[in-house]
C-alpha positions in Angstrom: -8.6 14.0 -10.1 -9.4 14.1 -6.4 -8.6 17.3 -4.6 -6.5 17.1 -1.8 -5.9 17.6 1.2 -8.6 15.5 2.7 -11.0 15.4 5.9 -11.1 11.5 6.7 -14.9 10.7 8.0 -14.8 7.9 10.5 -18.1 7.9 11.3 -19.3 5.7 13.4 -17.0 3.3 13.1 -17.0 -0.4 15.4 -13.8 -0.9 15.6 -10.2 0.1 14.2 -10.0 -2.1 11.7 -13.2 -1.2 10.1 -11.6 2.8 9.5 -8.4 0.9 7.7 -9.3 2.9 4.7 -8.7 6.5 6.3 -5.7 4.6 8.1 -3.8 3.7 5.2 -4.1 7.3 3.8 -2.9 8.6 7.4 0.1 6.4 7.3 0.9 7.1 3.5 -0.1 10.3 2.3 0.2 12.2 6.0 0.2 15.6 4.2 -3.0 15.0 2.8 -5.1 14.9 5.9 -6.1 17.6 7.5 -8.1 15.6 9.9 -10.5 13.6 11.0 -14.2 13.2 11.9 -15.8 11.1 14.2 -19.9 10.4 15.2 -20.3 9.5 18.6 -20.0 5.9 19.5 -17.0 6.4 16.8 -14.1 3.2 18.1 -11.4 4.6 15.6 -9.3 7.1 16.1 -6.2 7.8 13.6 -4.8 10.5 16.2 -5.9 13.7 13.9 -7.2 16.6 15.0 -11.4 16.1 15.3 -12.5 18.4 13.4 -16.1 19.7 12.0 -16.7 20.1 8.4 -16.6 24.0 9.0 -13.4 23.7 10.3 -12.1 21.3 7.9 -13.1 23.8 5.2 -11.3 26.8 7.1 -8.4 24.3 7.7 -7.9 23.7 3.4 -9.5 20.9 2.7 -10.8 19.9 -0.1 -12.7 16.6 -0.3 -14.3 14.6 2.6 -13.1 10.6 2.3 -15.4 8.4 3.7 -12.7 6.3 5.7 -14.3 3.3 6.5 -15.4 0.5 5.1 -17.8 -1.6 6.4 -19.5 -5.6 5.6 -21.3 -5.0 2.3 -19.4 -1.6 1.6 -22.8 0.6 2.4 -23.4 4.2 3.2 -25.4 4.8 6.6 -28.2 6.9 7.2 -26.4 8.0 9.9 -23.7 9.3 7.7 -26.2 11.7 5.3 -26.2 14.7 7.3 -22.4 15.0 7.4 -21.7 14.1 3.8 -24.1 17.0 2.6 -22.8 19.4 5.2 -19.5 18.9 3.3 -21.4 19.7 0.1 -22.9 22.5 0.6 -19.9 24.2 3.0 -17.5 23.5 -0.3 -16.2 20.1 -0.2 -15.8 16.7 -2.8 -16.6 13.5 -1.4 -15.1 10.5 -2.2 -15.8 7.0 -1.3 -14.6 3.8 -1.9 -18.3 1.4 -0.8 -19.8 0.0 -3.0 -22.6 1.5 -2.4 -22.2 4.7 -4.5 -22.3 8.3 -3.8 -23.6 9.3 -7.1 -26.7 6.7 -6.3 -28.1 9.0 -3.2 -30.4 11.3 -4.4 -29.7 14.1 -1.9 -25.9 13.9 -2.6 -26.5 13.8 -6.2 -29.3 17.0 -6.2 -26.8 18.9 -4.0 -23.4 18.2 -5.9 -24.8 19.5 -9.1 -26.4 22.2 -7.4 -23.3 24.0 -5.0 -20.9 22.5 -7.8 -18.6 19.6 -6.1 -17.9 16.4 -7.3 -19.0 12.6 -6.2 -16.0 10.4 -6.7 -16.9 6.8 -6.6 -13.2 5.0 -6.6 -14.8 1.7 -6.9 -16.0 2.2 -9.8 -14.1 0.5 -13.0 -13.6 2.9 -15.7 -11.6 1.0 -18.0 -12.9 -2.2 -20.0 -10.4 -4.8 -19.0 -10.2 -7.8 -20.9 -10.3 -11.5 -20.5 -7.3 -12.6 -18.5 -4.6 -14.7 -21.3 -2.7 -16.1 -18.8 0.6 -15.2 -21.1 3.9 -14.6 -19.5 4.9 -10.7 -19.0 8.3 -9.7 -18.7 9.1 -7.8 -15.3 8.6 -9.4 -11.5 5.6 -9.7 -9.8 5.3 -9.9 -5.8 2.0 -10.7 -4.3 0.6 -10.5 -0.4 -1.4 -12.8 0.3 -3.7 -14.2 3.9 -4.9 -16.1 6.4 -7.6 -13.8 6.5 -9.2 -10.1 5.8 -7.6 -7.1 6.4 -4.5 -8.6 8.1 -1.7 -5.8 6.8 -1.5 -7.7 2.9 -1.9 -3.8 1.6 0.3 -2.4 4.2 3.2 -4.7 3.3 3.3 -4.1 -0.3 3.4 -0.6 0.7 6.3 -1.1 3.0 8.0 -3.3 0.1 7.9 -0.8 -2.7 9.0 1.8 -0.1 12.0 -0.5 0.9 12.8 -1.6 -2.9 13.2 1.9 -4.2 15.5 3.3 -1.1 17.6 0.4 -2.5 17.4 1.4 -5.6 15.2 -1.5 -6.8 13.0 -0.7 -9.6 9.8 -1.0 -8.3 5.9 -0.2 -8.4 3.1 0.1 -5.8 0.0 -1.9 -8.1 -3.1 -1.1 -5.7 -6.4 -2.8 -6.3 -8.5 -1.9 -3.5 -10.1 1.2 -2.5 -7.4 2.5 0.0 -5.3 2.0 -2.2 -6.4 3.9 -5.3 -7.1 6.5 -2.6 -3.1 6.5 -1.4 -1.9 6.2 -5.1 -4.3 8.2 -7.4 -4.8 5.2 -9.3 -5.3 1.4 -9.6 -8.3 -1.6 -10.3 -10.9 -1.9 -8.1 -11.0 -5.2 -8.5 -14.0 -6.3 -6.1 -16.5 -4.6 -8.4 -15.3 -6.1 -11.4 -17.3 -8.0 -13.7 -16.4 -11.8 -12.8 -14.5 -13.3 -15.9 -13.0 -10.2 -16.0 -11.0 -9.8 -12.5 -8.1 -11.8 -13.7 -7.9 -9.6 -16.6 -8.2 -6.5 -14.7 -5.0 -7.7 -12.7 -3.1 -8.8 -16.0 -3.3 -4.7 -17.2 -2.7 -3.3 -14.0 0.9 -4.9 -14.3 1.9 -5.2 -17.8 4.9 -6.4 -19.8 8.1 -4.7 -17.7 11.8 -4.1 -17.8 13.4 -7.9 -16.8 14.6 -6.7 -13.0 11.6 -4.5 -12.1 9.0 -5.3 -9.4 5.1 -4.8 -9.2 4.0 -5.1 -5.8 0.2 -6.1 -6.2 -2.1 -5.3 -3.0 -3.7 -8.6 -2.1 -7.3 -9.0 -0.7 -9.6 -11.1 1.1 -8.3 -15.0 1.4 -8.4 -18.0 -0.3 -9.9 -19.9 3.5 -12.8 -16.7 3.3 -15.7 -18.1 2.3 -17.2 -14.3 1.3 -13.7 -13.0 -0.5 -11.7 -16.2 -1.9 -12.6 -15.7 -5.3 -10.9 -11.9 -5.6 -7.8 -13.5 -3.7 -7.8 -16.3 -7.0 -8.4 -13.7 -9.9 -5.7 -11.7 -8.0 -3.2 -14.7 -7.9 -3.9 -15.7 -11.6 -4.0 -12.6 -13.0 -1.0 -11.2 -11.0 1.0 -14.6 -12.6 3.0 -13.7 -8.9 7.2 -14.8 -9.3 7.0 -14.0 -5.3 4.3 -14.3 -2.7 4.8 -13.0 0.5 2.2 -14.8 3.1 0.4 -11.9 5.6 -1.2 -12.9 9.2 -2.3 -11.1 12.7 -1.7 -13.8 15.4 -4.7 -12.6 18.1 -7.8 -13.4 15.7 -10.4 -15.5 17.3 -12.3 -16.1 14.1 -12.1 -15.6 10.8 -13.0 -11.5 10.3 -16.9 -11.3 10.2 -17.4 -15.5 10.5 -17.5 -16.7 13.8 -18.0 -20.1 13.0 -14.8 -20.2 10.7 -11.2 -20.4 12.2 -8.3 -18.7 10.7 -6.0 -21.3 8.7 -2.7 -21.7 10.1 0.4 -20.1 7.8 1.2 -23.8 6.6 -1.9 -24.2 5.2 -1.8 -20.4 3.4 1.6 -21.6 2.3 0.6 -24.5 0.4 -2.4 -23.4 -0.9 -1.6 -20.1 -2.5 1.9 -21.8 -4.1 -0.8 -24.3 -5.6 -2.7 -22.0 -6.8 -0.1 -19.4 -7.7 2.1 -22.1 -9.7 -0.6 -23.3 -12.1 0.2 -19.8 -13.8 3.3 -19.4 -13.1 5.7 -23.0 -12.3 8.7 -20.8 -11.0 6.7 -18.8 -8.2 8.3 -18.9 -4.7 6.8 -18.0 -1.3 9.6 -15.9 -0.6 8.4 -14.5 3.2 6.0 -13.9 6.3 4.7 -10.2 7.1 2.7 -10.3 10.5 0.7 -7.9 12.3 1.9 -7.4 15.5 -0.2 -4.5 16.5 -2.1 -6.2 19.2 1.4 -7.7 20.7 3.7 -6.0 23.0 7.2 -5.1 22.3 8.4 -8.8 24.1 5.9 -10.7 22.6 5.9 -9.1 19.0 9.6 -10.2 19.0 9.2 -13.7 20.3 6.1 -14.4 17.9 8.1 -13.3 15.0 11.2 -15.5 15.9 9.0 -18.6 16.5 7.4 -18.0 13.0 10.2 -17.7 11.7 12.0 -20.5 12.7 9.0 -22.6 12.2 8.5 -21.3 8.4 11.7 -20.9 7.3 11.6 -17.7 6.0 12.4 -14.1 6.8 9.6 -13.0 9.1 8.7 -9.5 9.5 6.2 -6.7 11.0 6.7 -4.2 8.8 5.2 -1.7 10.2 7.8 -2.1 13.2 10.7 -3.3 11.4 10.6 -2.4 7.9 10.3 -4.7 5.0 14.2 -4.5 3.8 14.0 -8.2 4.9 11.3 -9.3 2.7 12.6 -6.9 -0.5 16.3 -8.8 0.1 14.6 -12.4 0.0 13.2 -11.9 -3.4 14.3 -13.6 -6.6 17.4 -11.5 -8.0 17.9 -9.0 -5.6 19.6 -10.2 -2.5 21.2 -7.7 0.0 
């Protein structure tokens, strides 16, 4: 088990969206950070105290999260000195790149030697098998997007929240590593074994009671040239009854591809229910969940009504409105 309460690393950090990691524990598990820590040049800031590892020690905590995760999931030299500060003044790390803690000498040597732990999240420890593609009983929701990192965890989040204060039966299922992070568990389903993603999916959300809902954390895109084949093991292993379609308005590009444009939610809507219905004939896209956070109060409003209208369906930012809305428009449970 990771040790809580955590110091959240930013390091240095290009933007907000690359520090979504020590976000999503910020806005989910507040009483688990303690704070933050930034390098200069740092353009995140979760609104934590700034702290040093000394001071993070003498404020309780326990491990250091490396909170950001950046293209190709690496850990920077620039990083090291922090990360075995925090090792040798008393703290875990855990870290949810793919590059691993465990595979830096220096961390390894000094873990072993002042007696703290590596915890690589990403890292499958269960052998999940080949996806069957059989029915399970219980409901399934899935978030899926125009792009990257465009609030698909966040709403399932918000939904699962929502679903259980209305006394919905219902389960978080994450499979990234903010997720597993948040919840203590979960597949890390980018660093598993190819033919066996689906199948990772398929365990994480097994046979349930007939009105009970699995929110499944979506990821990358099926439009993302470097991530559309986790979205498609996610959608055919998840077997989704409900998709719920995610998308931030002011993107230029597609994340990290200039030369790709973000698909319009049409297109997201037509392709996922393909995709989603040759597993499952009875799945329904069931809402919209946008980000808003680069929208004023006036225009948040007035983009959310237009979508809306345009899509049809209950249109939400969840993160300013709730996600009641989107938990009422599924299949069986109404208002």
């Amino acid at each position: 088990m990771i040790q809580t309460p955590y110091l959240l690393f930013l390091g240095d950090a290009p933007d907000p969206l690359t520090a979504k990691v020590a976000q999503g524990i910020k806005d989910w598990r507040p009483e688990n950070a303690v704070g933050q820590l930034s390098l200069p040049g740092c353009k995140a800031n979760l609104g934590l105290t700034e702290m040093t590892v000394e001071e993070a020690v003498a404020a309780g905590a326990k491990t250091l999260v490396i909170g950001v995760a950046n293209r190709g999931g690496k850990i920077s030299a620039a990083w090291m000195e922090v990360l075995e500060r925090a090792l040798i003044s008393g703290m875990d790390l855990a870290s949810g790149l793919h590059n691993l803690l465990r595979d830096e000498p220096s961390l390894s040597a000094l873990a072993e030697a002042h007696g703290r732990a590596l915890h690589d999240v990403r890292v499958p420890e269960v052998e999940y098998p080949i996806a069957s593609g059989e029915k399970r009983s219980g409901m399934r929701c899935l978030a899926v997007g125009t792009d990257c990192s465009v609030g698909k965890m966040y709403t399932t989040l918000a939904m699962d929240k929502a679903a259980r204060d209305m006394g919905v039966k219902s389960a978080f299922r994450p499979t990234g590593q903010t997720g597993i992070l948040i919840t203590g568990e979960g597949v890390p389903v980018d660093a598993v074994v190819a033919d066996f993603m689906a199948g990772s999916i398929e365990w994480l959300s097994p046979d349930n009671d007939g009105d009970h809902w699995d929110f499944i954390e979506g990821q990358g895109s099926l439009f993302h040239p470097s991530y559309s084949g986790v979205t498609l093991a996610l959608i055919h292993g998840g077997q989704p009854d409900a998709l719920v379609l995610c998308h931030e308005p002011t993107r230029p590009h597609m994340r990290g591809l200039p030369s790709y444009s973000v698909p319009t939610l049409e297109a997201l809507h037509e392709q996922a229910l393909a995709m989603a219905r040759v597993v499952n004939p009875a799945c329904e896209v069931i809402g919209v969940s946008i980000n808003t956070q680069h929208l004023s109060d006036v225009e948040a409003e007035a983009y959310l009504a237009e979508v809306e209208e345009k899509m049809g369906l209950p249109t939400v930012d969840p993160f300013r409105q709730g996600a009641k809305r989107l938990v009422q428009a599924l299949p069986g449970v109404g208002v």
